[in-house]
C-alpha positions in Angstrom: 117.7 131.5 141.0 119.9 132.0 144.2 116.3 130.4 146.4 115.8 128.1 144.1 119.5 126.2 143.8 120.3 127.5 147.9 121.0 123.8 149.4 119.4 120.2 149.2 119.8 117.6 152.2 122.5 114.9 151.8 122.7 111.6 153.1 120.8 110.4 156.6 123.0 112.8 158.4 121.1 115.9 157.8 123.6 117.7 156.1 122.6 119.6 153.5 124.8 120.4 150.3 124.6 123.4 147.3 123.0 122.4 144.4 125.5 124.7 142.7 128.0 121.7 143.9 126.3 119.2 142.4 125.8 120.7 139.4 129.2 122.1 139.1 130.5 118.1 139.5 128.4 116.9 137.1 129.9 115.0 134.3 127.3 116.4 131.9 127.4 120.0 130.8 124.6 121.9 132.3 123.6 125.5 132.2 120.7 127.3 132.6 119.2 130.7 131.0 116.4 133.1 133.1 113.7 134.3 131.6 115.7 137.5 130.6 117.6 135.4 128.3 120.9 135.6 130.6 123.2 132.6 131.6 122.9 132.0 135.4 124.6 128.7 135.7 127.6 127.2 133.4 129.1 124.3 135.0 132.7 122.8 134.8 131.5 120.2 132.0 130.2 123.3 130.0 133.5 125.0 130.1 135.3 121.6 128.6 133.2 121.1 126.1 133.0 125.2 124.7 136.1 126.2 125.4 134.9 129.1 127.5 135.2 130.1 131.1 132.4 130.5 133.6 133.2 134.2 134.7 133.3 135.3 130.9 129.9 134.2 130.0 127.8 134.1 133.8 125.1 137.5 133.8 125.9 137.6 129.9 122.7 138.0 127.7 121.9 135.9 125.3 120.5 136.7 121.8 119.4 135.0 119.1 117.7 135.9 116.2 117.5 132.6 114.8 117.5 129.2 115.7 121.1 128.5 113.9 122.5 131.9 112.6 123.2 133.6 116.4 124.8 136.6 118.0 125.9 136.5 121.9 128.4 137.6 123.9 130.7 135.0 123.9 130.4 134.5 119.9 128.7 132.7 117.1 130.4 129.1 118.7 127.9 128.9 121.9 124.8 129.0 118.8 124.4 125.3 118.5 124.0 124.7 122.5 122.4 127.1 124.1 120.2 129.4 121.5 117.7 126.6 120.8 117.0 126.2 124.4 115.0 130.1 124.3 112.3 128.8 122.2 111.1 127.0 124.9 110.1 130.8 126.1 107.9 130.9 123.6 106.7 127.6 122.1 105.0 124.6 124.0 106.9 123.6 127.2 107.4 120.0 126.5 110.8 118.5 126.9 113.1 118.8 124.1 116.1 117.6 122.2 118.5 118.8 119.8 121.7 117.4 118.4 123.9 119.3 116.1 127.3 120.3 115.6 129.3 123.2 117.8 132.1 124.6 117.7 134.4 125.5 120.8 136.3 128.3 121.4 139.3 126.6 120.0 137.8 125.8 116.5 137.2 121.9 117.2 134.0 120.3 115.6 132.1 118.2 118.2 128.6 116.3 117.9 126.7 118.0 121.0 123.4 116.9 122.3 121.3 119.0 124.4 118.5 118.1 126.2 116.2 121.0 127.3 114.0 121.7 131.0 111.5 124.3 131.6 111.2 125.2 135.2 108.6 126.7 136.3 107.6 129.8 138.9 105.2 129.9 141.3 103.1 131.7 139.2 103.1 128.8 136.7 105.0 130.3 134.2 108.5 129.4 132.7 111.3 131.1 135.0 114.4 129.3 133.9 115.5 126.7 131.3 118.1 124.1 131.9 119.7 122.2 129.3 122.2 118.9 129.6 125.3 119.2 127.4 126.2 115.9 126.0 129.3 115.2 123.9 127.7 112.6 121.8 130.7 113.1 118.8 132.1 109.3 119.0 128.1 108.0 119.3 127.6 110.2 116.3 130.5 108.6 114.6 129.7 104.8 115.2 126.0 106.0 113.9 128.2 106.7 110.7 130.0 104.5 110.1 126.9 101.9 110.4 124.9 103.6 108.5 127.9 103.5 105.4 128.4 99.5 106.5 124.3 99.4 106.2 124.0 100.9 102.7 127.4 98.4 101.7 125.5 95.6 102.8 122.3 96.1 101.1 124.5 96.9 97.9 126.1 93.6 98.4 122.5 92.1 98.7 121.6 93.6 95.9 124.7 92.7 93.9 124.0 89.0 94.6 120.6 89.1 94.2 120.9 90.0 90.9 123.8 88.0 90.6 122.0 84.6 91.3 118.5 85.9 89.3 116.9 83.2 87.7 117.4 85.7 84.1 120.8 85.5 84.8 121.1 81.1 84.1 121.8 81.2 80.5 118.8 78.6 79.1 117.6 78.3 75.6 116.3 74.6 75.4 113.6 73.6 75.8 114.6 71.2 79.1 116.4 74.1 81.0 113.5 76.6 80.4 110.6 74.0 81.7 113.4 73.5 84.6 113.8 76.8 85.7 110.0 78.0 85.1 109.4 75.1 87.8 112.3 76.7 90.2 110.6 80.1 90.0 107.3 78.6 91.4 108.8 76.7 94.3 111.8 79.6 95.1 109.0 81.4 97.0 107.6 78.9 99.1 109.4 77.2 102.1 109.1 73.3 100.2 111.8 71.1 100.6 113.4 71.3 96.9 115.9 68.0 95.4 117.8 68.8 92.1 118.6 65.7 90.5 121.9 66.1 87.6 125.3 65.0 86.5 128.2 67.2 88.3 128.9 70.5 86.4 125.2 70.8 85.4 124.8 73.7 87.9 122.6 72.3 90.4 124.0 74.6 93.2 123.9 77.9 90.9 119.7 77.0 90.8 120.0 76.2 94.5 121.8 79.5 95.1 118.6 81.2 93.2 116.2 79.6 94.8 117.2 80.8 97.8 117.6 84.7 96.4 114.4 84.8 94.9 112.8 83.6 98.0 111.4 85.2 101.4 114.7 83.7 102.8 116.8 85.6 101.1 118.0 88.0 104.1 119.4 85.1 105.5 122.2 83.1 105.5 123.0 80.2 102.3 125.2 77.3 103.9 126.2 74.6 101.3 127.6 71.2 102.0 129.2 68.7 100.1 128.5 65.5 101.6 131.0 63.5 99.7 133.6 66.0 101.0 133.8 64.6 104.9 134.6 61.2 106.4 130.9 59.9 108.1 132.1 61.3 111.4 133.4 64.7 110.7 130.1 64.7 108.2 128.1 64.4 111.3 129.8 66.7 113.6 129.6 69.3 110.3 125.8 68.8 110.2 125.1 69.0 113.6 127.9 70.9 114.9 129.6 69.5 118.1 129.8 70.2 122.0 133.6 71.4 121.6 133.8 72.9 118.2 131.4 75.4 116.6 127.8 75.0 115.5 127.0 73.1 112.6 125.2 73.6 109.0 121.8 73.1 110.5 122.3 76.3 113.3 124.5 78.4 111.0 121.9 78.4 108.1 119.6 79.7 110.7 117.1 81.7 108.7 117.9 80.6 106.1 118.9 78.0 103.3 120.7 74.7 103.9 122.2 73.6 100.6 123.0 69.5 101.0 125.2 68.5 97.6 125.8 65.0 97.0 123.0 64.0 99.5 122.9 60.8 98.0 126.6 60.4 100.0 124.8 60.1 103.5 126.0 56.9 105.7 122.9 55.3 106.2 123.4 55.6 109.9 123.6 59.3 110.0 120.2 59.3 107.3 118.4 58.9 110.5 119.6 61.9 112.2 118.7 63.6 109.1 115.6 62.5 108.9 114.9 63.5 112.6 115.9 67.2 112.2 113.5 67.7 109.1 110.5 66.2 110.8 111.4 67.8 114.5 113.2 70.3 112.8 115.7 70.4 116.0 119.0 68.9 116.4 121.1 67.8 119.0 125.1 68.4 118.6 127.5 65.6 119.3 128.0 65.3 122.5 125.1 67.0 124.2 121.2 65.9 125.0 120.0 69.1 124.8 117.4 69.6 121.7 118.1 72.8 120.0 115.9 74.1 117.5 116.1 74.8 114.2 114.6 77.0 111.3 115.9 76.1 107.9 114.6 76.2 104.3 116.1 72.3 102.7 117.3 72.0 99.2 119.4 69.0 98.3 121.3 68.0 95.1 122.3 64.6 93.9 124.2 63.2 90.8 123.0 59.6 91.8 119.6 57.5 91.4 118.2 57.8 94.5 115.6 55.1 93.5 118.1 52.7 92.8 119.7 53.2 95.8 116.4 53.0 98.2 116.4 49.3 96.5 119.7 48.4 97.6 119.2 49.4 100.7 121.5 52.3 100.8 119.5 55.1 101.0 116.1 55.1 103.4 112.8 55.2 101.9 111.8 57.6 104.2 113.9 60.0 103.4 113.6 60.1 100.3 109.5 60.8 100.1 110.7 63.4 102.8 113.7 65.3 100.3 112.1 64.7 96.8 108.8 66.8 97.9 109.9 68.9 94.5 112.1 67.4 92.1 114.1 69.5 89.7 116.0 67.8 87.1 118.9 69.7 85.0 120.0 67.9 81.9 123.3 67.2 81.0 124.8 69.6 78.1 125.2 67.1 76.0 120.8 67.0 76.0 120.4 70.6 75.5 123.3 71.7 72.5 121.0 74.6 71.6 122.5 76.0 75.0 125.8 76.1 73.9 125.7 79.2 71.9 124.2 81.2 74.5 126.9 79.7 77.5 129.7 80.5 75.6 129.0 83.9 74.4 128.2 84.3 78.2 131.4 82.8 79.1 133.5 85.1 76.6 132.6 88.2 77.6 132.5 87.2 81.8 136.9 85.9 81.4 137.2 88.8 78.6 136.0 91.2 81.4 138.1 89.3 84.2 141.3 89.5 81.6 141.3 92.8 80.7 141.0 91.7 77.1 138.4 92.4 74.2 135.8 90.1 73.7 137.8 87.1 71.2 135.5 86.1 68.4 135.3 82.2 67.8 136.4 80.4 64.3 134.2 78.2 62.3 137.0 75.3 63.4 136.7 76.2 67.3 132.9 76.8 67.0 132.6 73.3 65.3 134.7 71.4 68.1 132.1 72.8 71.1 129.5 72.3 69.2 130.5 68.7 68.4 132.1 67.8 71.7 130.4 65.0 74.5 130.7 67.5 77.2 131.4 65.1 80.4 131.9 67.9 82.4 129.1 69.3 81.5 128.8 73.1 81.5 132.0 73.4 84.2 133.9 71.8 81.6 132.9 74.2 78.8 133.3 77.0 81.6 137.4 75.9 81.9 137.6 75.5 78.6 136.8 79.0 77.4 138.6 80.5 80.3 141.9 79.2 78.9 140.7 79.9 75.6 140.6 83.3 76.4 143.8 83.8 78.4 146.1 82.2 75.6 143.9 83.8 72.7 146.3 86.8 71.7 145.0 87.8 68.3 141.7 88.6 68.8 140.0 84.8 67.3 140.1 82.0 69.4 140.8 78.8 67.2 141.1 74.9 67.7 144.4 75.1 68.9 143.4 77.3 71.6 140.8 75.2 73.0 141.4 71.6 75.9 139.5 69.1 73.5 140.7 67.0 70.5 138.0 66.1 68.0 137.2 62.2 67.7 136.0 60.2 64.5 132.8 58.3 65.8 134.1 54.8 66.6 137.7 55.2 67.3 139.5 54.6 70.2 141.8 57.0 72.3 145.3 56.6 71.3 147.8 53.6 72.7 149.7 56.4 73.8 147.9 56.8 76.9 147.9 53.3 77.6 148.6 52.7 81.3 147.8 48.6 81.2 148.7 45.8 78.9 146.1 43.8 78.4 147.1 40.0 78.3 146.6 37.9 75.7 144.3 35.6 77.0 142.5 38.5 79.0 141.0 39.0 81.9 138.0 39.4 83.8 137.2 43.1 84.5 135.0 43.0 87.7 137.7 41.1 89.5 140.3 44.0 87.8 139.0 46.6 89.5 137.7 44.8 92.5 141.5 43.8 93.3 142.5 47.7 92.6 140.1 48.7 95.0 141.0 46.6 97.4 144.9 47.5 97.2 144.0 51.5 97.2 142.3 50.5 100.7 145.1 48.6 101.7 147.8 51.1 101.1 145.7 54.3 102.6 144.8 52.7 105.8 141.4 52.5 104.5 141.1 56.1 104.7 138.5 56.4 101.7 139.6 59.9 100.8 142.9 59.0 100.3 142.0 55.9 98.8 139.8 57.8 96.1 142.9 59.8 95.7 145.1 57.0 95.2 142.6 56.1 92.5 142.2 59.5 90.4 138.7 58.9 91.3 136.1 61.6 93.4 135.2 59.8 96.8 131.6 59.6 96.1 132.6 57.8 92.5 134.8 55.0 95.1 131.9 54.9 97.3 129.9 53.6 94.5 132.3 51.3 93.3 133.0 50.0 97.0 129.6 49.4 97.4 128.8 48.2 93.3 131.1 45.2 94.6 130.2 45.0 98.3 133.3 46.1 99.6 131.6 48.6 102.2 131.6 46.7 105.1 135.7 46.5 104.8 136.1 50.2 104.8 135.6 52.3 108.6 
């Protein structure tokens, strides 16, 4: 070995330097084994990572009577790095790798990854092997620790997956069945889907399943709430802005881009909308630069989008591009033989989040859902069982337990929660609320969100109004 390792030339100078230096300064751990199985080279990054010294284990043989249970010299430790590499004695010569866990003379547990080198004689055949020690113990823990965060996150996936099922949307009519039979066709395609229903019929729970039941599905969801943002913070949320952070369109990337309340769009900004589906790229505020965009649309409105393409407040479009597949969910007042089904559903999910047993319903309390106009819809009937069930102590949930008084056909709500006295002689209603509306604009600044708020109404319910009595152009 001494001819082979003697000296190398270094540098332009001529000067030659031992390859035994080199070695020895290596950062890697390298040794290397003869042919008569005896350790001829053990460098400085050996000893570190083993524990032993050169002198103890240089000249000492080496044997090994299998690949993982060894006998040496220098003990049972020095198996998992250097053993392996005599196979290459005596199978093919091709490089090899091995990565397994060693033990130093100490007793500490390190990851170690060897790489293994024939060298060859003159005569062709295999006179030394060198292996490269590699402390790969942090590497191997990283390797762990994303394989654990892998496995959570397809558990999560698979969680929601099943959690957003279409067997999981409680339907026994007739209405909801033919709707979601529809949404099963469509979820698998890339089609542009509008869901047309009064709030609280669940249009983002089917939009939410769409999208999980769909090649999409490994991708991100983004829902937006257009009635939630004034037009320009709407616009910088869509499209995302130069100084702030992307917006809907680039974060849904991949994805599906859930758009509530579509029907909520300034007409101004329709056009920008309407340029991103056709392009499909967007610019953000503030820059020219076209960025594109890959994003699976499905958009939800509780208005009449027909109506509003005739009054000019919604383009037409637009509209032929959103309402490629229209779903419609009924309100729960259309489809009682649901209720049942919801609130045995609904029982046992707040039950479960309680920590109580499953309460059983009385004929009075089953009578009052059963009988009751539902507004709200199914969020309604969803708050009103989950306070059923936390002030239900005795096992039977009963009238008193439930949010809703029942009515006789015909009557009126109680003087009690009168807020106005009517005059005798009257008065015109239109110009009623008209005036209110224009006094809630007054007082907010005509900040339309605070406005709404001023009014107990949502700000998409005062948009309507505002524009029912052609007040928009007053409001920024």
């Amino acid at each position: 070995m001494a001819q082979v390792i003697e000296a190398v030339p270094f540098g332009k100078s001529g000067k030659t330097l031992s390859l035994h230096d080199l070695i020895e300064n290596a950062i890697d751990g390298i040794f290397i084994i003869d042919r008569n199985r005896r350790l001829v080279e053990f460098n400085h990054a050996c000893e570190s990572l083993t524990g032993y010294d050169r002198a103890d284990v240089i000249g000492r043989s080496v044997f090994c009577a299998h690949a993982v249970q060894c006998q040496n010299a220098v003990g049972e430790s020095m198996a998992g790095s250097l053993c392996p590499s005599l196979g290459v004695f005596q199978a093919d010569l091709a490089h090899r790798s091995e990565r397994m866990k060693a033990i130093s003379r100490s007793g500490e547990v390190r990851w170690i990854e060897t790489h293994y080198t024939p060298i060859h004689g003159s005569d062709g055949g295999v006179e030394y092997v060198m292996g490269i020690l590699r402390d790969v113990t942090s590497q191997v823990s990283l390797e762990e620790q994303q394989d654990r965060l892998a496995d959570q996150l397809g558990n999560y996936r698979r969680e929601v997956e099943s959690r957003y099922s279409f067997s999981r949307i409680v339907a026994r009519s007739e209405a909801m069945l033919a709707t979601l039979e529809l949404a099963r066709e469509v979820a698998p395609t890339g089609t542009t889907v509008l869901i047309t229903g009064e709030g609280g019929t669940g249009k983002e729970l089917l939009a939410r399943a769409i999208h999980f039941n769909s090649g999409r599905k490994g991708g991100p969801f983004v829902g937006l709430n257009c009635a939630s943002y004034e037009d320009g913070d709407l616009e910088a949320e869509l499209f995302g802005s130069e100084r702030d952070r992307p917006g809907c369109f680039e974060r849904a990337g991949g994805g599906t881009l859930f758009l509530d309340e579509v029907g909520e769009i300034p007409v101004p900004l329709q056009a920008r909308l309407l340029r991103a589906i056709q392009e499909k790229e967007i610019e953000r505020l503030g820059e020219g630069r076209p960025i594109p965009v890959d994003v699976r649309l499905v958009v939800a409105t509780q208005r009449n989008l027909e109506e509003r393409v005739e009054r000019n407040l919604f383009r037409l479009d637009l509209f032929h591009r959103l309402r490629v597949f229209p779903l419609h969910l009924p309100p729960l007042r259309e489809r009682r033989e649901d209720i049942p089904a919801l609130v045995s559903h609904l029982l046992d999910r707040f039950a479960r989040e309680t920590g109580k047993k499953v309460p059983v319903l009385s004929p009075e309390a089953d009578a009052l859902l059963l009988g009751h106009a539902w507004e709200g819809n199914v969020r309604e009937l969803q708050n009103v069982i989950e306070r059923a069930v936390i002030l239900c102590e005795g096992g039977t949930i009963g009238a008193a337990h439930l949010a809703i008084r029942p009515r006789a056909e015909g009557t009126a709500k109680s003087d009690d929660t009168c807020v106005f006295d009517l005059p005798p002689e009257g008065v015109c209603l239109e110009e009623l609320e008209k005036s209110l509306l224009r006094q809630a604009l007054a007082r907010s600044g005509h900040n339309k969100t605070k406005a709404a708020r001023l009014l107990g109404l949502s700000r998409s319910t005062l948009r309507y109004r505002l524009e029912k009595h052609n007040l928009v152009d007053s409001t920024p």
